[in-house]
N, C-alpha and C positions, 0 to 999 in steps of 0.2 A: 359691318361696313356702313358707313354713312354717306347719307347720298343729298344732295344739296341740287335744286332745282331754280333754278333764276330764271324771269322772260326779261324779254327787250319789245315794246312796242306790241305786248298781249298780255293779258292774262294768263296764269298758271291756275289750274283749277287745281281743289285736293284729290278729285279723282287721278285727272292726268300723273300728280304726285305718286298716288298707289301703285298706279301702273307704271311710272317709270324706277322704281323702290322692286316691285315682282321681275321683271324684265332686266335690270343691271342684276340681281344676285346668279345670275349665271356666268360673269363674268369670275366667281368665285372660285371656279371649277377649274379656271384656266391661269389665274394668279392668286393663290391662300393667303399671298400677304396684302390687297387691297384692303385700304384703312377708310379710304375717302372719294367717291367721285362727285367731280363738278359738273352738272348740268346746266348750258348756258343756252335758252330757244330764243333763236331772232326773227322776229315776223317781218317778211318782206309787203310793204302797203301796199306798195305799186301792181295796178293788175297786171301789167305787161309781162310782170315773173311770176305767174300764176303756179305755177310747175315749179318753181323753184321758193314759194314763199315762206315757208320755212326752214332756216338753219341752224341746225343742231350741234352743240360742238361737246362731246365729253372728254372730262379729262380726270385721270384717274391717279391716284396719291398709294403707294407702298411706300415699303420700307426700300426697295432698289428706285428706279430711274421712274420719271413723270410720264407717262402713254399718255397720248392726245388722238381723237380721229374725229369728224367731221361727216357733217353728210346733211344737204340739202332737199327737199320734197314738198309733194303739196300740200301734205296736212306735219301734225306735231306725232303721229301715232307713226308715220311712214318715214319718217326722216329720225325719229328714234331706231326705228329696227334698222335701218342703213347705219348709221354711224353706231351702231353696237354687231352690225356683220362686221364694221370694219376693224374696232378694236379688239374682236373675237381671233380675228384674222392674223394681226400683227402678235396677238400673245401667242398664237400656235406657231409664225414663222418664227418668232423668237425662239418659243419653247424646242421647237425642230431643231434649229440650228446649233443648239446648245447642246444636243445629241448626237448630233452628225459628226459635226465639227469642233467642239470643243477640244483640242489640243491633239488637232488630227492632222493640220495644215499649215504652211508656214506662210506670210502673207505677200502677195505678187509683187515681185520686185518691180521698183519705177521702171524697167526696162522693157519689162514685157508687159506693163498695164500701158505704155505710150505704143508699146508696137500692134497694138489691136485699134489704135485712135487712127480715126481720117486722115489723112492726108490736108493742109489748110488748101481753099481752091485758091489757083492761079490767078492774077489780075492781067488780061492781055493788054501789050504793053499802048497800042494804039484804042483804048479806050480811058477816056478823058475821067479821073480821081477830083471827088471834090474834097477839099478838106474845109472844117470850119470850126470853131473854136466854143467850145461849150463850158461854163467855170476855166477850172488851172487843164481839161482837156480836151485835148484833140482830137476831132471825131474825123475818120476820112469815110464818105460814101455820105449818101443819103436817108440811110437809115434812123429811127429814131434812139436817143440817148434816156435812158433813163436811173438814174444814181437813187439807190437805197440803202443806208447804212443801217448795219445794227451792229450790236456790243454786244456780247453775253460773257458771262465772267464763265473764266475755263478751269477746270480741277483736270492734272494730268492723269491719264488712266490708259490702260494696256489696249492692244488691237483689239482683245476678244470682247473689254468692257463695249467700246468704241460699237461695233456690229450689233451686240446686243440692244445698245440704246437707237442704236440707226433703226433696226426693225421694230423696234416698240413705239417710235413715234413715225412709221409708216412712210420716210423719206427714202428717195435712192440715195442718197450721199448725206456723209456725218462728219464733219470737222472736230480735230481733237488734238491735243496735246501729248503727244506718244509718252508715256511713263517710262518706257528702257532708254529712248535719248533727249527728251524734251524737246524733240522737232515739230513744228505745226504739221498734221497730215489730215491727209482724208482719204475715209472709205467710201467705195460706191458699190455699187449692185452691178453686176454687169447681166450673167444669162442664169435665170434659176436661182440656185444657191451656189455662184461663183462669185468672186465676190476684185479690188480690186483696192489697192492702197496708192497712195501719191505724194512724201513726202517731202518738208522744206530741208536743207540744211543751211543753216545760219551761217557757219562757220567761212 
């Protein structure tokens, strides 16, 4: 396994290199196909993030799906063993789920993943609505608007590929390209390991 160590705004010493080289090979134990991880440490200058000045991000290269996790701290030695609990973690909820579940369960229909969602709150009708124009949208309330777009090119793949990549990069919800109809859908996490799908149909 090759392990790659990059700073931002410090110094990498070849120590700290060693120790982060002895400390990822345990990662080996929980995925045998790790080819490659990337170590990225960003030093926060600012003293006011003292507790938070370093951030750690690994991210790790197999032969299946790309694991990323994160974790912030005060020193490089403390915010490494954080963001290596965390991707410790996601390769066992994966590893779990692949056991449990693997072609045990059928995935929740749109019907009964909306019948577990809120209710949207009422607007009582003698309380005065701002609306106000933000770009091509319409914002009603006072609330702040904020638009972030991203792109990521999509390979269609099954529900189960879908869950396993959801838990390997540590998000509650995974956007994909359903492989049996070519519908845009998403999985999320609901309680434990239940899990929760939501389907487009184009048609």
């Amino acid at each position: 396994m090759d392990v790659v160590v990059t700073g931002r705004h410090c110094e990498i010493s070849d120590r700290y290199r060693s120790h982060v080289e002895e400390k990822l090979t345990r990662l080996e134990k929980h995925d045998h196909r790790i080819m490659r991880v990337q170590v990225e440490v960003d030093c926060e200058p600012n003293p006011r993030q003292r507790d938070r000045a370093v951030r750690l991000e690994l991210t790790a290269f197999s032969k299946g799906p790309v694991i990323r996790a994160e974790a912030a701290a005060a020193d490089k030695m403390a915010a490494l063993d954080l963001a290596l609990d965390k991707m410790a973690a996601q390769m066992r909820r994966a590893a779990d789920r692949r056991r449990v579940h693997h072609g045990r369960h059928a995935p929740v229909s749109v019907g009964q993943a909306l019948a577990d969602a809120d209710e949207a709150p009422q607007v009582d009708a003698d309380d005065e609505v701002h609306e106000r124009q933000v770009g091509p949208i319409e914002v009603t309330g006072d609330g702040p608007l904020v638009v972030r777009e991203k792109v990521h090119p999509a390979t269609p793949m099954t529900l189960d590929q879908a869950l396993y990549e959801m838990e390997l990069v540590g998000h509650d919800f995974y956007l994909f390209v359903d492989k049996e109809n070519d519908r845009p859908s998403v999985v999320y996490r609901r309680r434990g390991y239940d899990y929760g799908v939501i389907a487009l149909d184009l048609s």
